[in-house]
Steps between C-alpha positions, in 0.01 A plus 500: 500500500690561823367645784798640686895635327761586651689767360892490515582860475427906547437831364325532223471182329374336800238736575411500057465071604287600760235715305435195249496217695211716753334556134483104484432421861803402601624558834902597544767496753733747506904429663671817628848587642563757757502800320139375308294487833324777378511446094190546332565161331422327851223755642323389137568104541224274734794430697862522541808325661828630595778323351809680611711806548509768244801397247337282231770206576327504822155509393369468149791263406462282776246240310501294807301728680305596235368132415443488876237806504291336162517159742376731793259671358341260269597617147454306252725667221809758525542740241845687528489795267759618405876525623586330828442108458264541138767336312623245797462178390584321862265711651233379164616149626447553876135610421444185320616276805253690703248467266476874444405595152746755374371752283768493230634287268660149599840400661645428139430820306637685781780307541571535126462834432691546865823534323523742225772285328294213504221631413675599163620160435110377543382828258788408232368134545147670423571661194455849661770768416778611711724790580854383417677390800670310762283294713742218592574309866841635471532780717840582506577851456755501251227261233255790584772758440531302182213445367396846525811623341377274201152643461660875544375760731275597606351175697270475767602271801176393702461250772371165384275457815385840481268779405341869520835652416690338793853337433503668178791720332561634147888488427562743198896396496753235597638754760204473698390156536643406762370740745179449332500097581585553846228754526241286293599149732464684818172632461413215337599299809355713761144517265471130406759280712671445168793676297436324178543721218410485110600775241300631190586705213344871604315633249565885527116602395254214538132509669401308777164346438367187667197278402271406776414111486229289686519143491274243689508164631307346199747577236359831347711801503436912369679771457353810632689757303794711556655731696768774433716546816781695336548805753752369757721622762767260660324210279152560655191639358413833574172531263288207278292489215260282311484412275833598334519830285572401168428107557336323134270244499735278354800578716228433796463201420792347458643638840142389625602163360829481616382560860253205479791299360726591837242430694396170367845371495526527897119327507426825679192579744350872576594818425864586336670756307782447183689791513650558125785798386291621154810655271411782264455291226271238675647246548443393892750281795375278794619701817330290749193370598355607899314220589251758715260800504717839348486798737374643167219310411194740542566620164446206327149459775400840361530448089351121506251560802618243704558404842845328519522420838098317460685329205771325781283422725317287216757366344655387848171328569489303232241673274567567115650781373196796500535573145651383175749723308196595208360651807772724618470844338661835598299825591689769501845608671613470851816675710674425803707703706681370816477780809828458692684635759811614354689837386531500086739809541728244717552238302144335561617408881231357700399694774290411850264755660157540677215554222391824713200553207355293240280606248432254198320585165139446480455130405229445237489271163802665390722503775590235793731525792653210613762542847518353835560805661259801696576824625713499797718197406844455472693424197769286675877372427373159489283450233450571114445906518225520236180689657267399247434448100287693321328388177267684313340424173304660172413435140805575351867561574487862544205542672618224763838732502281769556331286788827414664633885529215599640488230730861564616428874549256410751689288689614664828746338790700671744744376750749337261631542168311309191557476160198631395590842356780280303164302391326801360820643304568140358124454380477850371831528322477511102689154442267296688169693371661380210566120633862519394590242715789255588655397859771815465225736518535689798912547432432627132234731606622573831484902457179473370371324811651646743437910349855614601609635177568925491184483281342339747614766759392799315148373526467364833655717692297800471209246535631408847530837600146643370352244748713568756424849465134432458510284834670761671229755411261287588651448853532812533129582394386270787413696832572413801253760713267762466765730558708378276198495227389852528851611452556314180146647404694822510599529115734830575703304740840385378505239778198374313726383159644148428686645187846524720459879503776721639520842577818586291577171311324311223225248546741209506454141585768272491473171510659147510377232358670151537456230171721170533655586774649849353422841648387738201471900572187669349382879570185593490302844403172512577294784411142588490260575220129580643395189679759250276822444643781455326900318560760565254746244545874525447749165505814396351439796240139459425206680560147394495223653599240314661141461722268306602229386778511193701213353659490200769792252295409670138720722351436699188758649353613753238865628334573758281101412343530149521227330769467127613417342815681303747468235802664577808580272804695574834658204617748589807707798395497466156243586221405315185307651202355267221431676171400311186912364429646520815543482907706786637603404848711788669523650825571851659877549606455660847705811570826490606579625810845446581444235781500189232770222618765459195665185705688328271401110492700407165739288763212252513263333276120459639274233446207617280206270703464282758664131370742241578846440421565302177873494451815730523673507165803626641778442776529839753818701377456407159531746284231592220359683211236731454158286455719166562187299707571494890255283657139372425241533702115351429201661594077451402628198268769679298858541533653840514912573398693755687736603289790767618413853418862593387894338504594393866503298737337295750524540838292220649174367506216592742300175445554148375287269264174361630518781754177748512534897389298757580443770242700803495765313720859532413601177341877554457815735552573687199895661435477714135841530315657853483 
């Protein structure tokens, strides 16, 4: 077995490479840019060598450098995880001239299943089914044009050199294909180096499920299982299961089957995934095959009890497989959810920040924590923005459901915006309790996710305002001095009340409470019964009447005779409260005082994060159309579409491609038609 890898990444999946190969004795070298000096991935390596300046181009892609450190150092072996140079077969082949083992599969099956089109040709070949499509080497536009006129909209254009969702468009008609193309070859270009495209038929309500394979140098290959990866957003996975909800033994194995038969016809090595569209009636289509470690595979390490990252490090040296497929069983059911740094209510845009408090779930047999990150660092513009994934697991569906809520509920960060309320409503909401899945999910059920239905408002708002009442009181409660103390002790004293007593007015409160973004009015009368107090609540023509007691982050509440508990957690100047189906995440509107600046910026357009300059889409003067796209800008490995807020004009540009933008900076002049 090796004594010393190098490992040719970050964050979390290089710290998760860490933990097992210190379980086996291994030692590890970590490589860092700039902004990693001071990543937990290379304060937990044996040692570490800087390899560049912060962009990834300049660091993590830069396999020169990173070959040099394993010579340097010592290491034997170079496993890449996942992303950066994983699926590189030049830098698989510069390992091999410097007698470096790399801990993957060999130059040909990543050469082969490189290109998406030709890695269909090689699955037709195989016998394994295929999404109708165009996967030829002819890429002018107007054959792509026509051959997905032919198959009828809607088709999916993807790059053929890419993956996780990058260079990848659905085009639902003719009239927007060709904005689509550009968009899809561009990113595709700037991701991958390469523009080539292929186009499949896109099937309107299929799952995503992939098989996880293992193959070894002596010829034997298994199949551990399935996973359903069906909840997307912008073609990435937002939360996994395994095994599958709904999956038969029968339909397992053929898929299972399948997978082996992809694998075998590249003579693959290690650890791989066939990723598989499964139609409602169950009949299953060869996506693509990633010839590395998924970001999602702790599930499948939680329901089969296995170490996948041991199983690499075994293969790659040469030993057998550790099991046969009679082996292989499944124990119960696993979730993943992906902890990012992003803003669901804006479109899922990435977001950077300082992680000014982390607290994680309790890890135990049922839930694990994998991230790269620690209180106090920064979630920068460079880099992937996931934080961390969190996988829990249980008997049974439900009760791993159950696990996964809970989980979520208890995760607290503060000093950027995460997904993780988005998490909780997603996992709670009645269509995935009832695994009613397919990769349109989080569209179709958007309301339900996201809780901002007038239903939805008639229950949470007086929620909000209970606790903010019952904070207040509590505040209020809290001396300061002994002075102060004996007064309040002084039960005849009016100065003594929190119940927003007047001396010739009603016991008013009024209140605003702010839910995506929109102010909502509420008044509040609060009266008192013995000790109890009670708040009768008035908004958009309903009353409620309502109380409750909250203690340290536990809220128990009642309304109108109806009592359940809730989880509250104060993350900058917003609130969130997790009940049994939902997050509520609001904030208190602060008073208006007449001094608030109403400048008038719809003359520009800002940039929404710090990123660079991708293209401008139009010439300055031109005029345009309301949500015609301006310019594109990237940013934390996406691109991002301006697109003009209304019919005008534009005056002229601020900033030109390949240039860098600050966010919040004004990217362009703006003239709006009369």
């Amino acid at each position: 077995m090796f004594e010393k890898i190098l490992i040719a990444n970050r964050g979390e999946i290089a710290c998760r490479i860490i933990r097992t190969a210190r379980k086996m004795g291994i030692r590890t070298v970590a490589v860092y840019s700039d902004a990693d000096r001071d990543a937990l991935h290379v304060a937990m390596a044996d040692e570490a060598i800087h390899i560049g300046a912060a962009p990834s181009r300049d660091s993590y892609l830069q396999f020169d450098k990173v070959i040099n450190a394993a010579l340097k150092t010592g290491a034997q072996a170079i496993h890449p995880g996942y992303g950066f140079l994983s699926e590189n077969a030049a830098f698989c082949g510069a390992c091999k001239k410097n007698n470096i083992t790399f801990i993957g599969p060999p130059i040909g099956a990543i050469e082969a299943m490189g290109s998406k089109s030709a890695a269909k040709t090689i699955m037709e070949a195989a016998g394994v089914p295929l999404v109708p499509g165009y996967h030829g080497a002819d890429q002018d536009s107007d054959i792509l044009r026509r051959a997905s006129d032919e198959m009828g909209y809607p088709v999916l254009l993807k790059a053929a050199a890419g993956g996780g969702g990058k260079g990848m468009r659905q085009v639902w008609s003719a009239a927007e294909f060709d904005e689509a193309l550009a968009a899809a070859k561009r990113e595709s270009m700037n991701a991958f180096g390469d523009d080539t495209m292929l186009v499949e038929k896109y099937l309107t309500q299929p799952r995503h499920v992939e098989i996880q394979v293992f193959c070894d140098q002596h010829k034997n290959a298994v199949y551990l299982f399935e996973r359903d990866c069906s909840v997307q957003r912008r073609h990435q996975k937002v939360i996994e299961e395994a095994p599958a909800p709904g999956m038969t033994p029968a339909l397992r194995e053929a898929m299972g089957q399948a997978a082996i038969q992809a694998a075998q016809a590249i003579e693959y090595e290690g650890a791989g995934t066939v990723e598989f569209l499964l139609d409602s009636d169950g009949s299953f289509y060869f996506m693509e095959m990633n010839t590395r470690l998924q970001v999602e595979h702790p599930v499948t390490e939680m329901i089969t009890g296995q170490d996948l990252v041991e199983w690499q490090l075994r293969v790659a040296d040469g030993e057998p497989l550790p099991l046969e497929q009679s082996q292989l069983t499944i124990s119960g059911h696993a979730f993943e959810a992906r902890i990012y740094a992003e803003d669901p209510d804006n479109d899922f845009l990435p977001v950077t920040g300082t992680l000014s408090f982390v607290q994680t779930p309790e890890a135990s047999a049922h839930v694990r924590v994998d991230t790269g990150v620690r209180q106090g660092d920064e979630v920068s513009v460079f880099y992937d923005p996931m934080i961390a994934k969190l996988i829990v697991w249980d008997e049974d569906r439900g009760r791993a459901l159950g696990r996964l809520s809970r989980a979520l509920s208890e995760y607290r960060i503060s000093g950027t915006t995460t997904n993780i309320d988005f998490l909780y409503n997603l996992a709670t909401c009645q269509p995935f309790r009832e695994a009613d899945l397919d990769t349109g999910f989080i569209e179709k059920h958007h309301a339900a996710i996201f809780h901002d239905t007038a239903r939805d408002r008639e229950s949470d708002l007086p929620l909000a305002a209970l606790y903010l009442l019952l904070r207040q009181s509590q505040k209020v409660g809290a001396g300061s001095s002994p002075a102060v103390e004996s007064s309040r002790r002084d039960v005849n004293s009016p100065w003594n009340l929190n119940n927003a007593w007047r001396s010739v007015e009603d016991n008013i409160h009024t209140l605003g409470i702010v839910l995506h973004e929109t102010v909502y009015p509420l008044e509040v009368e609060q009266k008192q019964f013995g000790t109890a107090t009670r708040y009768i609540i008035h908004h958009g023509g309903n009353t409620v009447t309502a109380q409750g007691v909250l203690e340290g982050n536990a809220l128990r509440a009642e309304f109108d005779g109806y009592q359940f508990n809730a989880t509250v957690a104060e993350h900058n100047d917003s609130f969130t409260l997790y009940t049994a189906d939902s997050a509520l995440t609001f904030k208190q509107a602060s008073p208006d005082l007449g001094d608030t600046d109403h400048h008038d910026t719809a003359g520009g357009l800002l940039a929404p994060m710090n990123g660079t300059m991708v293209a401008l889409l139009v010439a300055p003067g031109a005029s345009v159309q309301k949500g015609d796209a301006l310019l594109v800008m990237e940013a934390m490995k996406m691109e991002h579409t301006i697109r003009a807020p209304r019919d005008g004009h534009v005056v002229s540009f601020y900033y030109q491609a390949g240039e860098l933008v600050d966010g919040g900076a004004e990217l362009l002049e703006f003239s709006a038609s009369e």
